[in-house]
N, C-alpha and C positions, 0 to 999 in steps of 0.2 A: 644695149648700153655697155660702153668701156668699161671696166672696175677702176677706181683712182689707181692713179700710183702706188701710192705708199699701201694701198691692197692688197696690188700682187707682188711688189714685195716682198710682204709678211706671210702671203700662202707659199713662197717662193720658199722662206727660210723654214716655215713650217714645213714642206714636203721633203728640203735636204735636211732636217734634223732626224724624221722617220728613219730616212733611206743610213742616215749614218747608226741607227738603235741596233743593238745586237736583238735577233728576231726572236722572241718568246712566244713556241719552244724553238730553241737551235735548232740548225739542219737535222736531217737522220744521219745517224755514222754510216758512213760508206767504207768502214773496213772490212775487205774479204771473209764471208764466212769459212772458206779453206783456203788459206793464201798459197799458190802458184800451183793452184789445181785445174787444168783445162777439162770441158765440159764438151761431150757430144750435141750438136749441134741438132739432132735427131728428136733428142729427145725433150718434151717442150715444159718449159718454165712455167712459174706462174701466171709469171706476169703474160705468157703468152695465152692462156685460157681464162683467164680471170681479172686481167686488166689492172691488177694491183700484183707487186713481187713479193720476195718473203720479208716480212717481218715490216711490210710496209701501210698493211692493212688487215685487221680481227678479220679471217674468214669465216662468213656463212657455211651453215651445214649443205646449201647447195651448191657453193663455188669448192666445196672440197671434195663434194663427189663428184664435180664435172673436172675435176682436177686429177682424180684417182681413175677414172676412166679413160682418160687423155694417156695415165702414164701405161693402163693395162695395153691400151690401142696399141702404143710407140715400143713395147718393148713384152709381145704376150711369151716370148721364151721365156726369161725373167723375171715377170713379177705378175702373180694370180692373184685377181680380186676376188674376194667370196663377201656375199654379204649371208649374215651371220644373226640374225634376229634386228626385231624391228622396234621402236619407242613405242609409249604410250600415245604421244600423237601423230603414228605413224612413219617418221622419219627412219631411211633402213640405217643398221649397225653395218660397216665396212671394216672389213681388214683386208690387209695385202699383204700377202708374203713372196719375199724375192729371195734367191739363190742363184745361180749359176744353171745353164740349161740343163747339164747332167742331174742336176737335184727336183730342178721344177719338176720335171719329165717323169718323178718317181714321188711325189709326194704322196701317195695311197700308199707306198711302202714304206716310206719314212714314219708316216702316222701309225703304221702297224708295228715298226721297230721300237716306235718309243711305247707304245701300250705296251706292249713284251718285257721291255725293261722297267714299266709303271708297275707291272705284276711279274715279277720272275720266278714263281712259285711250277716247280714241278719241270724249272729250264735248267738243262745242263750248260756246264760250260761249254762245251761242244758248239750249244747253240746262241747262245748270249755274245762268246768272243767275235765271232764277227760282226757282229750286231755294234759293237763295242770300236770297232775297225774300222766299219764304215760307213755307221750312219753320220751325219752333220750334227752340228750344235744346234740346237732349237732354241731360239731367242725371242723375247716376245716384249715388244716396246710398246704401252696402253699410256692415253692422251686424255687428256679434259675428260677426268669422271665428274671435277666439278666445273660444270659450265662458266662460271666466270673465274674462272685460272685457263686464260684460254691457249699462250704462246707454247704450250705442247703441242696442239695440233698444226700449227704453221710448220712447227719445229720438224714433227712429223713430216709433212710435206715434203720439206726441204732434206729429211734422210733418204727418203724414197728416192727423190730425184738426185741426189750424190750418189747415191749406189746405183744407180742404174746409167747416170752419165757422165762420171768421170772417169777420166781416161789417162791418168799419169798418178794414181792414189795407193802408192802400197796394203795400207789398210783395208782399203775397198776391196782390191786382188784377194789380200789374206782372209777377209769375213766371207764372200762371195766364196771360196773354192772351201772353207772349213764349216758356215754355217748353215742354215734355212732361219731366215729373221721372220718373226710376224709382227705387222705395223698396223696398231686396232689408233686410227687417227683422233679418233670423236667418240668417247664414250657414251657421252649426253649429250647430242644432239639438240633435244627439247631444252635445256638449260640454256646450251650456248648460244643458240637462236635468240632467246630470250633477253641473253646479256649482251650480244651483237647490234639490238634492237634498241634499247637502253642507251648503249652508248654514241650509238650512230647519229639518233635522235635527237640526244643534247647537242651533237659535235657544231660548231658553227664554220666560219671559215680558215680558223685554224684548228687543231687540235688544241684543247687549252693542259695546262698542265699542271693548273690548281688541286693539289688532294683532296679537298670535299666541292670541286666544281662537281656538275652535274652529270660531266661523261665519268666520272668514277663514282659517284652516291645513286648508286640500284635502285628503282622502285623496289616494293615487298614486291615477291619472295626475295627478288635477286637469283641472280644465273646460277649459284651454287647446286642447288638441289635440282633433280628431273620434273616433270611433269606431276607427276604424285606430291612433292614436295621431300623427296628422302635423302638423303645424303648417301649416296650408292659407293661410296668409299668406305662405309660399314655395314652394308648391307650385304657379304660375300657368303657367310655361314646362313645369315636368315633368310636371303632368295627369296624377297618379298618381291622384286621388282622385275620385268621382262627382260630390260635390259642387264641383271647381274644375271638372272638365267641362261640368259644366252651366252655372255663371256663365260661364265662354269661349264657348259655346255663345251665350248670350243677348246676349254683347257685342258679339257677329258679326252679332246680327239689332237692334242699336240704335244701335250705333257710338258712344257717349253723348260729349259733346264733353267733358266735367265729369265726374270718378269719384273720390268723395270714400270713402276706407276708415277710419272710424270704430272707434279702440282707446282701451284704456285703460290706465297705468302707476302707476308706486309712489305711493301716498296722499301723500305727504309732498310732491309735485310739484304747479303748477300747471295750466297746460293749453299745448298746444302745437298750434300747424299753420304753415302752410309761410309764407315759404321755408325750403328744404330747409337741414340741417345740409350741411358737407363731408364726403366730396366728394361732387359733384353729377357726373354722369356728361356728359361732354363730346357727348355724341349727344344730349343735351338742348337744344331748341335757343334762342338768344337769346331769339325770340319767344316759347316756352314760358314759360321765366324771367319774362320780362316779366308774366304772366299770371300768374304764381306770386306778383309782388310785389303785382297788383292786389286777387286774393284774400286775400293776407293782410292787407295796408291796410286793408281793408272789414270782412275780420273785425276786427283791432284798435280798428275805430270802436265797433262793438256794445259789444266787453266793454270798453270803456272807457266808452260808456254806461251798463253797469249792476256795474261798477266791478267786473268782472273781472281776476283777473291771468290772464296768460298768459308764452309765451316762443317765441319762432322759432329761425331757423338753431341750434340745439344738438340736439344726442342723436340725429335723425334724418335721417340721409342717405338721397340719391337714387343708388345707382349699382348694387345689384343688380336683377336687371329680372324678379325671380321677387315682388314685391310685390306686393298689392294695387293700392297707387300705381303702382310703375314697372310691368309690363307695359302696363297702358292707356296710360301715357306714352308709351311707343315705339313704339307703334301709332298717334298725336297726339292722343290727350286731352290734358289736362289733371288728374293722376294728382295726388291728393293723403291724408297719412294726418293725419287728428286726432289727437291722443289727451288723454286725460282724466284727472286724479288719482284714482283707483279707489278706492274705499271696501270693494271686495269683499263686500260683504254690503249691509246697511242703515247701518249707521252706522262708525266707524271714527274712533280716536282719534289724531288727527298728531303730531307731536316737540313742537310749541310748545303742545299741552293744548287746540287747538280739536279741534271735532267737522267731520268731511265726511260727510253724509248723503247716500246714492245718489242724492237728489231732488238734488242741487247739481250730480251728476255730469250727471243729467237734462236739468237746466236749461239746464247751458253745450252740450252736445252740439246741443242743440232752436237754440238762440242761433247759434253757430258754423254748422250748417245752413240756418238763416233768413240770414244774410249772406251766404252762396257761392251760395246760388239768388238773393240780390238780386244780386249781382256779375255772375253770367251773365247774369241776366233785363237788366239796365242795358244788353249789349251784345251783343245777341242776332246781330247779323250779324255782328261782329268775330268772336265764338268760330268761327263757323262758315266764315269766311274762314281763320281761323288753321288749321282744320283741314285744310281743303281743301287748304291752303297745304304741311303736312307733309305729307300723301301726297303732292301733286305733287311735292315734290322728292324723298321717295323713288324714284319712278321717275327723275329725272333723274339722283338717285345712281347708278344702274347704266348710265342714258345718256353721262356726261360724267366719271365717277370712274373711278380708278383698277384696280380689280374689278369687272369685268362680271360674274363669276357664280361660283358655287361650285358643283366636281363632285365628285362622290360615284360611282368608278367600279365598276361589277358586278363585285365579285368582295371575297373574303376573307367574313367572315362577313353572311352575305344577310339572317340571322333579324335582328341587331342593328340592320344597315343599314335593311331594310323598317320595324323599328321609329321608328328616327328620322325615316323620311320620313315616317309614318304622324302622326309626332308633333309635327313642323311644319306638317304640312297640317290638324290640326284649330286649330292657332290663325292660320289664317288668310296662311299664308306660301303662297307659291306655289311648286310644283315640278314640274318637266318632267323628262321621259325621252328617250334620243336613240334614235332609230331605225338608226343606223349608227356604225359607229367615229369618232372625232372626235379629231383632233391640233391643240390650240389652240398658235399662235406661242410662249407659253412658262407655266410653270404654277410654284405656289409650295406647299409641301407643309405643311398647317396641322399637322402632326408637331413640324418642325423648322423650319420657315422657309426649309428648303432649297430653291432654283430648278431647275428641270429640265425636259429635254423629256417630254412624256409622252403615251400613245396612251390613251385613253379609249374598253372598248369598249361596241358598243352596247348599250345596255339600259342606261346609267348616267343616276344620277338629277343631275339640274342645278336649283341654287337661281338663277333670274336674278337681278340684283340691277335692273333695270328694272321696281321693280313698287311698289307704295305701302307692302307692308309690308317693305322693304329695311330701314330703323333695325331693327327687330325680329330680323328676319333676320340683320344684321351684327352684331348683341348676341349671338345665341345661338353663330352658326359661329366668328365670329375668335376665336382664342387670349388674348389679350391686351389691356387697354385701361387707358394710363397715368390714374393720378390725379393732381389741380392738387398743382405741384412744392410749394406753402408748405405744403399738406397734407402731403403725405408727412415736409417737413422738420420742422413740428410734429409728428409722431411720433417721430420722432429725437429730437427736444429731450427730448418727455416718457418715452419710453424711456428714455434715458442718466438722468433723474432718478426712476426707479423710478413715473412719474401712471400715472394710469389714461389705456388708448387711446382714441384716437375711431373704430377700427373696426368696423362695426358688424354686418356679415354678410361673405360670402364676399367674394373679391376675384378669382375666375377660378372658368367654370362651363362653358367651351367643350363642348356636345354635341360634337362630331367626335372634342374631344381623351378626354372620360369614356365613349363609346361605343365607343370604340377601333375608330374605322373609318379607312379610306384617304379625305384629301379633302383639294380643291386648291383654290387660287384661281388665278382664272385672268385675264387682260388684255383675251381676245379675248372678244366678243360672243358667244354659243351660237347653234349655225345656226339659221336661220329655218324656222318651221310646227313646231315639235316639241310635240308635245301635252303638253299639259296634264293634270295627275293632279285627278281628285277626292278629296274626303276618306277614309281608309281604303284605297285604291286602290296603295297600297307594298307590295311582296311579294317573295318571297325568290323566289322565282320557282323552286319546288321542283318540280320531274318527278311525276305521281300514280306510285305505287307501280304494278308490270306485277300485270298480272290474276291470274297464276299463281301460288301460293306457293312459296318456294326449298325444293330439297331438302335443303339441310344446314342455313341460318342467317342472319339477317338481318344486316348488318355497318354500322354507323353512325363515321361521322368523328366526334370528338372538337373539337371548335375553336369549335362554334357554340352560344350559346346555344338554341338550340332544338333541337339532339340532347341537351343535359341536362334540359330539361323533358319531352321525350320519355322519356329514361331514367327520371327520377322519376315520370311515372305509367305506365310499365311495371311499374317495380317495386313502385307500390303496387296492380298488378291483380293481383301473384302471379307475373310469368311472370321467369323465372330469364335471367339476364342476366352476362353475362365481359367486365371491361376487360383491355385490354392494354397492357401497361407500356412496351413499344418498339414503333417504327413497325413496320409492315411491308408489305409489297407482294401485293395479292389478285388476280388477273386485269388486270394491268399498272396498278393502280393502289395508287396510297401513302397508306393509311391511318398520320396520326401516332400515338404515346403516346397512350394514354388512351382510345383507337376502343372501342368494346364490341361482341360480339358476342351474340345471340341465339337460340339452338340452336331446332329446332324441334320436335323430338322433346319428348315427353312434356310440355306444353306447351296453355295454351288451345285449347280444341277450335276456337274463334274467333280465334286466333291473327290470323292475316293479312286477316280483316276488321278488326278493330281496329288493327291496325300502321298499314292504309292511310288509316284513319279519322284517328288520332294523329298519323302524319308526316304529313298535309295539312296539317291543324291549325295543327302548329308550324313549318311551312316546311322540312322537309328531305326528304331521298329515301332511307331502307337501301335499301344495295347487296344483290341477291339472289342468292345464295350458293350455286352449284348442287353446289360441289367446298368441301372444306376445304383445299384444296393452298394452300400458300402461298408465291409465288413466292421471297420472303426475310422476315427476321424471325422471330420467334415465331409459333407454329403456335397453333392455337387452342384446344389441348389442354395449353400450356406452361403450367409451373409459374409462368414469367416474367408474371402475372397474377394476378386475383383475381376471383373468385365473389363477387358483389356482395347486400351484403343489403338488406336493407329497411329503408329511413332510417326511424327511431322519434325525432323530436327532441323534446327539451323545452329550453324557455328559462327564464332567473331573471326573475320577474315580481314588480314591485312594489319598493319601496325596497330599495337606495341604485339600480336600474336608472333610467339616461335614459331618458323614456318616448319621445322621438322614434326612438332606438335600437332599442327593441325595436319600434315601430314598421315601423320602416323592413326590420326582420328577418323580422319576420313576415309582412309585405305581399308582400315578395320568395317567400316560400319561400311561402305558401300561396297566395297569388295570380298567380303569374308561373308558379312551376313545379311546383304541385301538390304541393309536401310538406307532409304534415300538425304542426301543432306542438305543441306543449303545454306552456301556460304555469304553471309552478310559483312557488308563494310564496317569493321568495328567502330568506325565516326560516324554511321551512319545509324546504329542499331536505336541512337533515341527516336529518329522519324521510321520505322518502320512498322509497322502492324504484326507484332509478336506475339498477337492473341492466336495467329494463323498457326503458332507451334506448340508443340507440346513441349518438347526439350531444346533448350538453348545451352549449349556448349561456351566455357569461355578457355579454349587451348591454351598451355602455359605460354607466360608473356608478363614482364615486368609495365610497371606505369602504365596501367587502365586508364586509371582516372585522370588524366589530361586529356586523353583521346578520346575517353567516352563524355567528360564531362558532366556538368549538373543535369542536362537532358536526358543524356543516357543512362544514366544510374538510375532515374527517378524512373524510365520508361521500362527496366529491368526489376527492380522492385515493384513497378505494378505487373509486371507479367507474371508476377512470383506470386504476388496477393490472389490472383486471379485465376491462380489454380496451376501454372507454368510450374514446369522443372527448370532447374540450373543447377548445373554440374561446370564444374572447375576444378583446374587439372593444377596441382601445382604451383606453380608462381602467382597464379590466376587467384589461387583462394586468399592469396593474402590482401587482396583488394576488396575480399568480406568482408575482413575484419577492419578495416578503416574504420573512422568513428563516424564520415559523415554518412557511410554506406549501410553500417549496422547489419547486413544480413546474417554472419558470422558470428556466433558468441565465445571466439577462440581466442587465442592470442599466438602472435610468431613468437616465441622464444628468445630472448638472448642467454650467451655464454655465460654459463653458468661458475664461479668462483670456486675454484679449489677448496674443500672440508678439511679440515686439519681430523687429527682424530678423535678428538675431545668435540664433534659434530659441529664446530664452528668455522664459522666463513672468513673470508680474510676482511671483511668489516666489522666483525669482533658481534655476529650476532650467531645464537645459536640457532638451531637447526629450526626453531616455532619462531626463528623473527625476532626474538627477542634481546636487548641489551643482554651480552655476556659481561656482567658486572657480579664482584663480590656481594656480597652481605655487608651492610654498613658498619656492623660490629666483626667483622671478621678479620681478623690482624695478621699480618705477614707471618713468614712461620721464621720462630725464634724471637720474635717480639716477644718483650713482658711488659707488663701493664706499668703504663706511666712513664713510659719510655719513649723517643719518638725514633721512627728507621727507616733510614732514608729508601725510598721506592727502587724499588728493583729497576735497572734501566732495560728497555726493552729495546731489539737491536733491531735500524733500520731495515725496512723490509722490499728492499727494489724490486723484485719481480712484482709485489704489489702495487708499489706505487707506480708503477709503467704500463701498467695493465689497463685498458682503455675502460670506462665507468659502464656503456654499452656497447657491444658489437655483437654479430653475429657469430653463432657459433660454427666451427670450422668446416667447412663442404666435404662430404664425402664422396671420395672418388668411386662412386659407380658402385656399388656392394650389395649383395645379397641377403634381404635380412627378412627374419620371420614377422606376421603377424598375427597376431588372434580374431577370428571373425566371429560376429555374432550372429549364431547362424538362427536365430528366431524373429531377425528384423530381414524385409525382401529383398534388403539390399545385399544382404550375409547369403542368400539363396545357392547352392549347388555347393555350400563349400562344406569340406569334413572339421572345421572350427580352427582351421589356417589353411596360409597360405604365403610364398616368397612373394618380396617387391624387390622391385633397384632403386636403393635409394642412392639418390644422384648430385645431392644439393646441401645447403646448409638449413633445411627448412624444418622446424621443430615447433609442431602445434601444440597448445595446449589441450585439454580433451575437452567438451564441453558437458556443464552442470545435467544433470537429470531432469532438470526442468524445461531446460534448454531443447534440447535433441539429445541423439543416440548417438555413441561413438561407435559405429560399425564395426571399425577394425582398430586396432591398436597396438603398435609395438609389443613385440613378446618379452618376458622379463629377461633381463642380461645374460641368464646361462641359457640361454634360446636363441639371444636375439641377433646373431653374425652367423649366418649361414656358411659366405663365401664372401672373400673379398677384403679390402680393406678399408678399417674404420677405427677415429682416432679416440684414444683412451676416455675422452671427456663425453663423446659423442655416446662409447656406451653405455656412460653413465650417464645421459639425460635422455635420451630417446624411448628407454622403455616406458608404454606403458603411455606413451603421447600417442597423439593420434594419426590415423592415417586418413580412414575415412572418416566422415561426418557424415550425419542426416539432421536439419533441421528447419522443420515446418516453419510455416511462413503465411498466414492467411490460409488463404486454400491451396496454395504448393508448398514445392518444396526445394530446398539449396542440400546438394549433393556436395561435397566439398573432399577433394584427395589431396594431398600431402605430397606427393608425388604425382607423374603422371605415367598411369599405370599401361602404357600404351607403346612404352620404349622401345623403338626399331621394330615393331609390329613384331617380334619374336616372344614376348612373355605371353603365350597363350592362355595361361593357370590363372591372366588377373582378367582374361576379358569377359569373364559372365558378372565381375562387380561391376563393369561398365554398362552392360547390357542389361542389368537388372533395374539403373538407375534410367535407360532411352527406354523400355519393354515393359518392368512391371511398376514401374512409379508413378506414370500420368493414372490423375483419376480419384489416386486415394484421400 
């Protein structure tokens, strides 16, 4: 059947009013990403192995390895693929380095030139200047560490394939004959997959270009973080992750003088690289600097050429040294971080109604990298003089400086201790061990700063500081490192007026102080010949277990991290295991709180072949038990303990949870000490059978209670009645204390009102609350009776009356601060009565009554409580003395509640046995 006339028509005018609509999004720009640069013909495009061109579609981790194999095939003089470690789920790491055939042909000796110059300790000039003369500039351009900042790696792409086939490019010529570049494409893999997935998924028939459409709004986690959930752009010094091991790894066999870390930030931004924002970390050195303004001058030339905007010194500082950028800075590169207006997807609509097409992000990444390999390439012996340059005065820092070396004496806990040496010698720090006692002239305690004499015995590990990667070294050990004064006082300024900070990550990360080991700096030189460790060669130096097995019970200290990973896969082989709640003394030895014992009876018929298997393992020795006598203390039959069960955890997974949080939770417990976890849908957690767990985790994460709702809170409170642990990290416990929730008898804090000095607040009440009012008969001074005089006028008070009634008090940027444990509840277990946290937030609990529960831990009083770092005046005058942890009973469980979450980047070792005291010795009591 016809359609009427006046039908089609109306479809008629309906299809030419489409055809006349400007198409949302516009076309892709088709400007040139090198204009009038011809291209070898040889060598194949994207679009010819991948079916999409550059910057025309988010590549897969497999279209850019079939893309990086296409380019090794087409041109193997030129450019070597090495794959270089592998992801958590498998996917390999690729880099590819190109040069010029004379360079490829020798990179065994190019890698051995630059280690020479990474250590030039005991090299003549004789043999250095030529080294100097002829090796290349080592470059090194790193891509999507976070997976969804992804136009680096296309970007990537498209530098490979311009150097390798353009054929009329003077720059190309000059990098090509002066450098060796390495091009790490895909750092995260697992992430980008992830967010490739995400977005592809939403995309319909066009790309849309809405800012919270679907192809930009993530599911949790979002492409950010790897597989583990970590943020591997701070993860370089803690080497928690496969994939930061194996970039370390590779950095140690190329020393690259150049390491450019390639990100991307909010769409509505232009593009940015260095120099760095403030503060710039004072170990940074002039000559770096100077380098820093070179490269960004060169780059400003390009996108001024092709009428880029960009911006420097803002938003991104140089001062924590777990970057991208800063750890290769303080090893002497030249550490630098791009980043790009992210369009997240393909196209993406800004505030002012233009369009940013990934291809733009593409463009400027490709641009920005074409000018930092011309920069180097222009001064190919300077870079590698400047190098040369910082190691050598590393070592003369420990020759001519203040601190010859840092010691780390044998003793207190070995497991933590052997980890940390283990964990500077893979990035390339150097550490020795003494063979004999050592009493340096005078020593300074990186705890407190306190000076003393002190004996050092043998077997203790020594960091020298005479060695090239000393910067590195003194960034990770010393406590403390002040920021430029105008910095700090622009903070002030913009605090007192409610701006946003300019801090931008932690500001204190001291391993000695988050490891919570004993360790000194010392004046005097470390005696001479003392060997030298290889990599992994740190150990607790635990006794093998005696051949025989005990007749009564295996007896383990409490204190060390690795008697708790021993315990947790004890307990998950089945074999029956007793802590005890007071120390006591076994065969003239003093086992503290918290020691467990092991009966042997009824019991693995393999029992003592695997104890000995296990404590080697984890570095410790059980005591073998021939008698249960007990010199004093609790007997091993006392009630004064508890029969330990089988850690069953599950954690809240998925929104409103931090996904670095749970992250960092799950890395610890299933990776460090073998507890199994199981992550539950946080919307889900009121239908699920919670009775199944002993311990429920809830990872930091703002607004619970919309997501868990009245089901869930009520299914959480009976898991708690019912005998359940719950422990909450942070953001998490403040959804205790809500009123309809009750578990919590704390309160969050607000900002507390300036004291005058007469102990009154600027509400005119005194320090008990109370009206600050005269005496009724109390008369002005100079009054006499009978007289009347006029009232004093009191002068308006604006910083008072601007001050908001409540808010929160001021967030600390990342700092190191003491606190006190109480080491007679089992959650205080292993500790000496402190211990450092990073306190990271605005979060100030109150403590709770004696009635209530136990404050576990608690801020240490004011002249204690600032270890490292920085913290604002008002902060350290409310925080002492609030709490950190909680413990409070609940029916038959119990709510674990931290103030922090003590789990930060998986590197505070010193706080994971409060963790593990609340999953191991809590269920039950």
């Amino acid at each position: 059947m016809r359609a009427p006339v006046h039908a089609v028509a109306a479809i008629a005018a309906f299809a030419a009013a489409l055809a006349a609509q400007v198409p949302d999004p516009a076309p892709l720009p088709d400007r040139p990403f090198a204009p009038g640069v011809t291209y070898d013909p040889a060598i194949p495009t994207l679009d010819r192995v991948t079916g999409h061109d550059f910057g025309h579609e988010v590549s897969a981790h497999a279209e850019v390895e079939r893309y990086l194999q296409a380019l090794a095939a087409a041109a193997p003089g030129r450019l070597r693929l090495v794959e270089y470690g592998t992801s958590w789920q498998g996917r390999k790491l690729w880099y590819a380095v190109v040069g010029s055939e004379r360079n490829l042909g020798r990179l065994e000796a190019i890698q051995a030139g630059m280690q020479r110059l990474a250590d030039p300790r005991g090299a003549a000039e004789a043999e250095l200047e030529p080294l100097l003369r002829d090796l290349p500039a080592v470059g090194w351009l790193a891509n999507c560490v976070h997976g969804d900042e992804p136009s680096g790696t296309d970007a990537a792409l498209l530098v490979l394939y311009h150097l390798l086939a353009a054929q009329n490019d003077p720059v190309v010529t000059k990098v090509l004959a002066e450098c060796v570049i390495g091009v790490d494409p895909l750092q995260n893999p697992d992430g980008r997959d992830r967010f490739v997935h995400s977005t592809r998924a939403a995309r319909g028939r066009w790309a849309d270009a809405t800012p919270l459409g679907a192809e930009h709004s993530q599911p949790w986690p979002g492409g950010r973080v790897n597989h583990a959930l970590f943020d591997m752009n701070r993860d370089w010094f803690a080497l928690s992750q496969p994939e930061t091991q194996a970039r370390v790894r590779t950095f140690q066999q190329w020393w690259p003088l150049l390491y450019v870390d390639l990100h991307e930030m909010g769409g509505n931004s232009s593009y940015y690289f260095p120099p760095p924002a403030e503060p710039v970390h004072g170990e940074i050195t002039p000559l770096q600097r100077q380098w820093l303004q070179r490269y960004g001058r060169n780059n400003a030339r390009w996108f001024d050429r092709f009428g880029f905007d960009y911006f420097t010194r803002e938003a991104y500082d140089s001062f924590y040294p777990g970057y991208g950028e800063g750890w290769p800075t303080f090893h002497g590169s030249i550490g630098m971080t791009f980043e790009m207006a992210s369009a997240r997807g393909l196209v993406f609509r800004r505030r002012d109604d233009r369009l940013l097409h990934y291809r733009d992000g593409v463009h400027r990444h490709f641009v920005a990298s074409l000018a930092t390999l011309e920069t180097l390439a222009s001064d190919r012996s300077g870079a590698l003089r400047a190098f040369l340059q910082h190691r050598r005065a590393g070592i003369a820092r420990g020759e001519n400086g203040p601190v010859k070396a840092y010691v780390f004496p044998d003793r207190g806990d070995r497991t933590r201790l052997a980890r940390l040496v283990n964990l500077l010698l893979a990035q390339g720090i150097e550490v020795q061990r003494t063979t004999a006692a050592w009493t340096p002239g005078a020593a300074t305690a990186l705890r407190d700063g306190a000076s003393a004499a002190v004996e050092l015995p043998a077997g203790s590990y020594v960091v020298p500081m005479a060695q090239p990667a000393s910067t590195l070294a003194l960034l990770l050990l010393q406590p403390h490192f002040d920021m430029e004064p105008a910095f700090v006082a622009e903070q002030l300024r913009r605090e007192q007026k409610r701006r946003d900070l300019e801090f931008y990550d932690l500001t204190a990360w001291s391993l000695p102080l988050l490891f919570g080991v004993e360790a000194w700096s010392v004046p005097d030189a470390p005696p001479a010949g003392l060997p030298r460790l290889r990599a992994g060669e740190g150990t607790a130096g635990a006794t093998p277990l005696r051949a025989e097995p005990p007749q009564v019970a295996y007896v383990v200290a409490w204190g060390q991290n690795g008697a708790a990973a021993l315990l947790a896969e004890l307990l998950r082989l089945g074999v029956r295991a007793r802590c005890l709640d007071e120390a006591f003394t076994l065969d003239g030895v003093e086992y503290p709180a918290g020691s467990y014992v092991v009966p042997v009876h009824e019991q693995l018929a393999d029992l003592h072949a695997r104890m000995a298997a296990l404590a080697a393992s984890h570095g410790v020795t059980p005591f073998c038990a021939d008698s249960s006598w007990v010199d004093r203390g609790p007997n091993f039959g006392s009630n004064d303990g508890l029969t330990l069960k089988v850690p069953r955890v599950a954690m809240a997974w998925d929104r409103p949870v931090n996904a670095n949080s749970a992250g960092w939770l799950r890395y610890l417990l299933e990776q460090r000490y073998g507890v199994p976890v199981t992550p539950l849908r946080t919307h889900e957690l009121g239908r699920v059978e919670l009775d199944r767990f002993t311990v429920l985790v809830l990872p930091e994460g703002n607004n619970y209670g919309p997501i868990l709702g009245a089901n869930g809170a009520e299914a959480i409170k009976g898991f708690v009645e019912r005998g359940g642990v719950l422990v909450t990290l942070g953001s998490a416990s403040r959804w205790l204390m809500e009123k309809e929730v009750g578990l919590l008898a704390s309160e969050a804090e607000s900002r507390q009102g300036p004291k005058d000095d007469k102990g009154k607040d600027d509400k005119g009440k005194d320090e008990k609350g109370k009206d600050a009012k005269p005496p009724a008969d109390a008369k002005p001074d100079g009054a006499e009776a009978g007289k009347d005089v006029p009232a004093p006028s009191k002068p308006f008070d604006y910083a008072a009356a601007i001050r908001p009634d409540k808010e929160s008090p001021p967030s600390t940027p990342g700092a190191i601060l003491e606190v006190q444990v109480d080491r007679d509840h089992w959650l205080g277990f292993g500790y000496p009565g402190t211990a450092h946290v990073v306190h990271d937030s605005a979060h100030i609990f109150t403590p709770v009554k004696l009635d209530r529960g136990t404050n576990v831990a608690i801020y240490a009083p004011a002249e204690r409580l600032v270890r490292a770092g920085f913290v604002w005046d008002d902060s350290k005058r409310q925080l002492p003395q609030k709490a950190y942890l909680v413990h409070q009973p609940k029916g038959r469980g119990h709510v674990v509640a931290f103030a922090e979450d003590p789990n930060v980047r998986a590197f505070a070792d010193g706080l994971n046995l409060l963790l593990l005291n609340a999953v191991l010795l809590t269920a039950g009591r």
